[in-house]
PAGUBA-453977 format. One record per residue (C-alpha): residue in one letter; x, y, z. Coordinates in pm, whole numbers. Each point is the difference from the previous one (the first is absolute). Example, Ala and Ser with C-alpha at 12.3 -4.5 7.8 and 13.67 -1.06 7.14 Angstrom:
BEGIN
 res      u      v      w
   A   1230   -450    780
   S    137    344    -66
end
This chain:
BEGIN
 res      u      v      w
   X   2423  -2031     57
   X    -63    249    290
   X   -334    -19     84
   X   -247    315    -69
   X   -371    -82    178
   X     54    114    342
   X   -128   -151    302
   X   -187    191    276
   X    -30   -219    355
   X   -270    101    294
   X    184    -13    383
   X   -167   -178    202
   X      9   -265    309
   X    149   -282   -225
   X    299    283   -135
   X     69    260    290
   X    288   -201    119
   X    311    153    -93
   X    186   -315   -168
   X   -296   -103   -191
   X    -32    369   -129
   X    344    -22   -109
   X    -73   -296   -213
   X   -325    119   -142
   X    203    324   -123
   X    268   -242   -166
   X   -222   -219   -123
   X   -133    319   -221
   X   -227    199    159
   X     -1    375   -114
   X   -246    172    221
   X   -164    -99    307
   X   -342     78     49
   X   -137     86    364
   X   -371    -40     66
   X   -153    269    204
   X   -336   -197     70
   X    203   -181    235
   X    261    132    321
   X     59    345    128
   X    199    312   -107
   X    271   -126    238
   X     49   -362   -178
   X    -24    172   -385
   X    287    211    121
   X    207   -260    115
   X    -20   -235   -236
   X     75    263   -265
   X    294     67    190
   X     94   -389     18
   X    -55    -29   -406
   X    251    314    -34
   X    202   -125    211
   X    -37   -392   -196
   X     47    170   -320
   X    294    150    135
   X    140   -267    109
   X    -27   -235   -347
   X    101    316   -193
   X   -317     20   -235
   X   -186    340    -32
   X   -379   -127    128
   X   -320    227    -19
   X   -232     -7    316
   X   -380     -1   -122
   X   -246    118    211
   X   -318   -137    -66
   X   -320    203    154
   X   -289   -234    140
   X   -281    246   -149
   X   -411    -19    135
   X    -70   -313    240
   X   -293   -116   -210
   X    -62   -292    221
   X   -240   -251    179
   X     59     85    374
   X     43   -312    231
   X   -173   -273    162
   X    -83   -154    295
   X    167   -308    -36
   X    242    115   -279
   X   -212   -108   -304
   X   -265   -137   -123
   X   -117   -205   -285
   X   -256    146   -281
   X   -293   -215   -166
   X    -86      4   -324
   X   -317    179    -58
   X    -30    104    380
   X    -43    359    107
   X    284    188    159
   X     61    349    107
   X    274    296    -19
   X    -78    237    224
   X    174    310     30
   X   -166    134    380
   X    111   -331    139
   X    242     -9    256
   X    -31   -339    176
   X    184   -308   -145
   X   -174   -164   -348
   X   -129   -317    -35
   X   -172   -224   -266
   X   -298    244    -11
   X    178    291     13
   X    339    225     28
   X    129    352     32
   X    238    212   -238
   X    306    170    -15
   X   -102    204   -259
   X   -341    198     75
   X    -82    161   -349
   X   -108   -369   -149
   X   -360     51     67
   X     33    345   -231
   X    220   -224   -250
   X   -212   -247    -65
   X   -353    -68   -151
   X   -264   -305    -40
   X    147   -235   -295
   X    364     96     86
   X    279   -320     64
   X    219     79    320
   X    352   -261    -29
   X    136    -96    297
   X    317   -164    114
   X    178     60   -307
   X   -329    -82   -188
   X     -1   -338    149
   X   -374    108    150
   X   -228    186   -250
   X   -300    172    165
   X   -273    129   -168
   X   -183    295    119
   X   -367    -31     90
   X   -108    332    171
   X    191    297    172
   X   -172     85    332
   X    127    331    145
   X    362   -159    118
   X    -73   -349    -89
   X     47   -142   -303
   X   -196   -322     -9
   X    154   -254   -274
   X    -71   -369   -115
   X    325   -224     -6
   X     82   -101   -350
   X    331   -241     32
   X     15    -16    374
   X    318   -168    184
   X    211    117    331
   X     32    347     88
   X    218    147    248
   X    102    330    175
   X     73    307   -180
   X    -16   -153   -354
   X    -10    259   -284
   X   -338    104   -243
   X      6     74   -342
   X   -290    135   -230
   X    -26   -219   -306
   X     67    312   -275
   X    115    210    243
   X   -180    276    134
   X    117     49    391
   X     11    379     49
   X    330    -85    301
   X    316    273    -63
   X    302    -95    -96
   X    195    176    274
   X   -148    -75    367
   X    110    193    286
   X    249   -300    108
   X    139     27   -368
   X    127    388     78
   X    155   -101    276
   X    164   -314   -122
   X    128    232   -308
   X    219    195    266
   X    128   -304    170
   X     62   -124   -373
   X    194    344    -62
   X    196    -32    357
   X    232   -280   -149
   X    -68    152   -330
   X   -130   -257   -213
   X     34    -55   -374
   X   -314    -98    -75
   X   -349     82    116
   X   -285   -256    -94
   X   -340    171     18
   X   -314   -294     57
   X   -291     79   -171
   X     60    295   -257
   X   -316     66   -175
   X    125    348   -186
   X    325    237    -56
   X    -83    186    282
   X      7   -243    259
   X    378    -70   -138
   X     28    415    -17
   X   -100    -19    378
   X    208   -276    105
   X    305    176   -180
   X    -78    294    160
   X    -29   -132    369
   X    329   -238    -79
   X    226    347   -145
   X   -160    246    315
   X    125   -267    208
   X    372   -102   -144
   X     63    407    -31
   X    170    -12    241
   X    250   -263    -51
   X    -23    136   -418
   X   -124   -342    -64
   X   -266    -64   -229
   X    -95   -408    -92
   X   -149   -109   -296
   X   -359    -69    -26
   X   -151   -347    -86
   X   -374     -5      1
   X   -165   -365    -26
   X   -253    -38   -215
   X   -240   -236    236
   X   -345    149   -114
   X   -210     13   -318
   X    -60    342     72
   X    371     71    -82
   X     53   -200   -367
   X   -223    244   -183
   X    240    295    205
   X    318   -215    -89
   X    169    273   -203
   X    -93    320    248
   X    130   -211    254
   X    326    -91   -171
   X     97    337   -108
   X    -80    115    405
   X    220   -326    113
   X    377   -138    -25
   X   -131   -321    -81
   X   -270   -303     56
   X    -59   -304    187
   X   -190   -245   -202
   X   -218    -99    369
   X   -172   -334   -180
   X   -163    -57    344
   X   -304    247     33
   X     46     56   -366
   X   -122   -324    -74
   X   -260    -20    231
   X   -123    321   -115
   X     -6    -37   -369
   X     41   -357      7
   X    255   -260    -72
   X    -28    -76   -300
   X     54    366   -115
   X    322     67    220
   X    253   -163   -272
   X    -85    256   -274
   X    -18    286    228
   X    394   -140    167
   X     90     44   -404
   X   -141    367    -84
   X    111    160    372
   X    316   -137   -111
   X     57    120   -322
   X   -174    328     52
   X    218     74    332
   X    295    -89   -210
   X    -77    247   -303
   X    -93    237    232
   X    408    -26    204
   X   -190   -147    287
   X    109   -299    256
   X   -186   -285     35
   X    -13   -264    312
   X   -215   -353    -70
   X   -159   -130    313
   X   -205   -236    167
   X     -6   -388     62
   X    316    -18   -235
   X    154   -285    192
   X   -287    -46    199
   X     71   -387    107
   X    378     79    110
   X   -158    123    320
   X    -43   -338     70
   X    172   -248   -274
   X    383     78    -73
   X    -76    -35   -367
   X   -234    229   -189
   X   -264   -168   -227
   X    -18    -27   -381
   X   -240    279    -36
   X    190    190    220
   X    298    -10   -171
   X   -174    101   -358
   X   -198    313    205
   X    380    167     97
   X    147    -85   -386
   X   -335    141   -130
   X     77    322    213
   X    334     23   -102
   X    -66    -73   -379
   X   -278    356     37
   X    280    164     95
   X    -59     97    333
   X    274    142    208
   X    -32   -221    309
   X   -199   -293    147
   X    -79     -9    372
   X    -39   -229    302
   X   -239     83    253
   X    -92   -252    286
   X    262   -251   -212
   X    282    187    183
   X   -191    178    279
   X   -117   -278    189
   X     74   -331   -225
   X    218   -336     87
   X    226     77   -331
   X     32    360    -13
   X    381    -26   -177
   X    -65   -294   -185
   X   -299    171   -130
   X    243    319   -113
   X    219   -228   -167
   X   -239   -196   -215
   X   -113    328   -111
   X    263    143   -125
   X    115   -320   -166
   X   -357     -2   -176
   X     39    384    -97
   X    378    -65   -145
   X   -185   -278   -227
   X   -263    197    -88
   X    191    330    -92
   X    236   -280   -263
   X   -312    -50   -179
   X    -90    385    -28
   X   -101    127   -369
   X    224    340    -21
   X   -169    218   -268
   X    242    307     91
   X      1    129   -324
   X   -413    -51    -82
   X    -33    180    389
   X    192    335   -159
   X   -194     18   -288
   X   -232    368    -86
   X    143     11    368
   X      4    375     49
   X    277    157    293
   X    -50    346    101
   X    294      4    278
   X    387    -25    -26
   X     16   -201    255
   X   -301   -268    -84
   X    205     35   -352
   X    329    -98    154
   X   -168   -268    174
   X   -152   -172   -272
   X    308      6   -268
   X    198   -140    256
   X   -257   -306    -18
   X    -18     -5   -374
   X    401     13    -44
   X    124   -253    302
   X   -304   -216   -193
   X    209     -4   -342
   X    337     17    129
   X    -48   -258    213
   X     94    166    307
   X    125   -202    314
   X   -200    309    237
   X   -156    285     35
   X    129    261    235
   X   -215    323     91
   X    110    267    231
   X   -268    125    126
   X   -143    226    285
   X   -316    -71     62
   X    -29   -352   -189
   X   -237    124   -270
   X    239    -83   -359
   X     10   -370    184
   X   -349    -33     50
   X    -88    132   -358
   X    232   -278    -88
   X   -157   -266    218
   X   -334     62   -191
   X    160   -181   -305
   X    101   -361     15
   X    318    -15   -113
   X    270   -335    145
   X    290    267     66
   X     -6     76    368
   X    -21    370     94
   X    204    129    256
   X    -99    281    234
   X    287    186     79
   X   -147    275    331
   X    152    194    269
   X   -344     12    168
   X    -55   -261    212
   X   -380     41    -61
   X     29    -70   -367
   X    218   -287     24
   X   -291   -165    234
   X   -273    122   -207
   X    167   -146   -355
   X    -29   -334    181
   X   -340    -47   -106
   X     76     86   -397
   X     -5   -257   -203
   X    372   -101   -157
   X    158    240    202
   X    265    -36    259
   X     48    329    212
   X    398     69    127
   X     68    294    241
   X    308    161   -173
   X    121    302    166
   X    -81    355   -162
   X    249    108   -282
   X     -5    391   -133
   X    233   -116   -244
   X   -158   -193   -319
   X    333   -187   -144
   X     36   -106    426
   X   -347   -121     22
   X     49   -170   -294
   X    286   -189     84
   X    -98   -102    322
   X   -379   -160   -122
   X    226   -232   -220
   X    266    -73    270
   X   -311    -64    227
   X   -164   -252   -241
   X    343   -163    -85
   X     64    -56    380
   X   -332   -186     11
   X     73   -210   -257
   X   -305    153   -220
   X    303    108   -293
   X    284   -131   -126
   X    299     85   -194
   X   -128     70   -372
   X   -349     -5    107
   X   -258    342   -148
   X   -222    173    187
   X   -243    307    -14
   X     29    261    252
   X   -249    285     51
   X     80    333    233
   X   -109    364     -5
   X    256    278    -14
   X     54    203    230
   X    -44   -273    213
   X   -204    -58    292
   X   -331    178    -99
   X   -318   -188     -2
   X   -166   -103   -331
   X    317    148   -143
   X    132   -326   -249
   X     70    138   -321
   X    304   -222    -94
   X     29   -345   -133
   X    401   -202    -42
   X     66   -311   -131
   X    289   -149    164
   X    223   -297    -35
   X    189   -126    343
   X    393    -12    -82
end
């Protein structure tokens, strides 16, 4: 069984050397995510270059994600690196401050919280390891009384408890880091902090103006980190490509105990709505350290897979962890397992299903017949890669082949769940395209002799959202 969760991997310290790289890609990773909060325009470019290069290399189409750092809503530092907060003691963010904190007091990176924030209101720091609790707001000072205290170092982020920090989405380092994105023309675009359709409209915007020139335009992924954004979850799908499920801020935000629920419905309603979606955060959170993962950790990437998300990813796991390929590999072991136990209700997912396209038509009775015929694959032809997305959205255990002559939709159907892009070179001539998809598949051992397959295509070929035709074939 080919496995269909994809993995998504963050570069960093612990997997910028070349030969490690090379392992993390054949261990499974699908898309590697670079994290513009850290390194210059100069070291995104090059290691985008070294993962093309990597992929390359192994001979596996692999997306490059980049992932935008959004506002700095941070502590600022101190003067002897940190301190450590008292329960019940007074303490003090102030925004005018621009000498080095310390236990009384410390300045901010982000200089609107004073206007944010009123008597009564809970400030989480550090991951909501420190909860404050606001006393008074004095001009730029915002005086608070430490509810859990515990360490606190430099530059560690602040969340509103219910949300409620007016900070954009799009800061004036995220335009630029859009163009460096578009320079080595990645995939994917992460947006931090999306509170609305229009800061995805925006970032879309800035991210096409700025690939015009190369024609390249990357899908959209917005991550859904603030409770501002759930009640906007819809608006912001239909404005986005997809959705990271960021359980970090989320969850300090809204709360723990609500993220689980919420991982569900952004799930299912990305899926019914032909949407991506990534799962993130403290996955395998003890690999950075431990080469095994824990129990819990384990059950958290089934549980993922099982809601059907598209792909699970490692952050500082792979960026700057002791076990960053071990920690790829025990992943996709756990996502194989998972994806056995799936529930496929294909024919219950089609049902007062209504399909106003050819295409999205196509699509879906190639799913419904490979289901019943028991078909060894699915092949699409496909343009753009939107007939093996639509596909993708069902779960289905036939693999799904993405058959491209656009290098940019091979890369981007990396991330789609069950499908397996192949660069096959542009055909005019149906019977010829036709011919060579199966010789392709049969060369990779995917079909045998006597094995049946569906195979989807538009005629004329070559034109974009153009499938109108659906073959059943049998390999002689």
């Amino acid at each position: 069984m080919t496995r269909a969760t994809k993995i998504v991997a963050t570069l960093g310290p612990a997997s910028s050397d070349p030969a490690v790289l090379e392992r993390l890609l054949r261990a499974g990773v699908d898309v590697v995510r670079l994290n513009f909060s850290h390194g210059t325009a100069a070291d995104h470019i090059g290691r985008a270059q070294l993962v093309r290069d990597t992929a390359e290399r192994v001979g596996k189409p692999v997306a490059l994600m980049a992932d935008l750092q959004g506002p700095k809503i941070r502590v600022g530092k101190f003067v002897d690196g940190k301190v450590t907060l008292k329960n019940g003691t007074p303490f003090v963010l102030d925004a005018g401050r621009t000498t080095p904190g310390d236990a009384g007091a410390v300045g901010l990176d982000y200089k609107e919280l004073p206007r944010d924030v009123k008597p009564g209101d809970t400030l989480l720091l550090n991951d909501g390891l420190i909860v404050l609790t606001v006393d008074t707001v004095r001009g730029e000072q915002v005086h608070t009384l430490v509810k859990v205290g515990g360490v606190l170092s430099n530059n560690k982020g602040i969340n509103k408890q219910g949300g409620g920090l007016t900070a954009p989405a799009l800061t004036a380092k995220d335009m630029e880091d859009i163009r460096t994105a578009m320079a080595f023309q990645a995939d994917f675009v992460a947006v931090s902090f999306p509170k609305n359709a229009t800061d995805m409209e925006m970032a879309r915007q800035l991210a096409n103006v700025a690939g015009e020139s190369l024609r390249h335009k990357p899908a959209m992924i917005a991550k859904i980190e603030r409770s501002e954004a759930i009640p906007q979850l819809e608006a912001i799908l239909r404005a986005s490509d997809g959705i990271m499920v960021a359980r970090g801020d989320l969850a300090i935000e809204v709360g723990n105990a609500a993220v689980p629920a919420l991982q569900k419905r952004m799930i299912r309603m990305a899926r019914e709505m032909d949407k991506l979606t990534i799962t993130a955060t403290q996955m395998m959170e003890s690999m950075i350290n431990n080469p095994v993962p824990t129990r819990a950790e384990v059950s958290d990437v089934a549980n993922a897979v099982l809601d059907g998300t598209d792909a699970v990813m490692l952050s500082a796991e792979t960026a700057a962890g002791m076990y960053p390929v071990e920690t790829v590999e025990h992943m996709a072991l756990i996502a194989l397992e998972a994806e056995r136990a799936e529930d496929l209700q294909l024919d219950a997912d089609f049902t007062n299903k209504h399909f106003g396209r050819i295409d999205q038509s196509i699509a879906m009775g190639a799913l419904f017949t490979a289901h019943h015929l028991g078909c060894k694959a699915i092949i699409a032809l496909t343009e753009s890669g939107s007939t093996a997305l639509w596909m993708s959205r069902h779960l289905i255990h036939v693999p799904i082949f993405g058959l491209t002559s656009k290098p940019g939709s091979e890369r981007r159907m990396a991330l789609y769940r069950n499908v397996y892009p192949i660069q096959m070179p542009a055909h005019t001539d149906r019977d010829q395209a036709l011919a060579e998809a199966e010789r392709l598949l049969v060369k990779r051992g995917v079909l045998m002799p006597g094995d049946t397959y569906a195979i989807t295509c538009g005629e004329p070929m070559g034109y974009p959202g153009g499938t109108n035709m659906l073959k059943v074939c049998r390999v002689g």
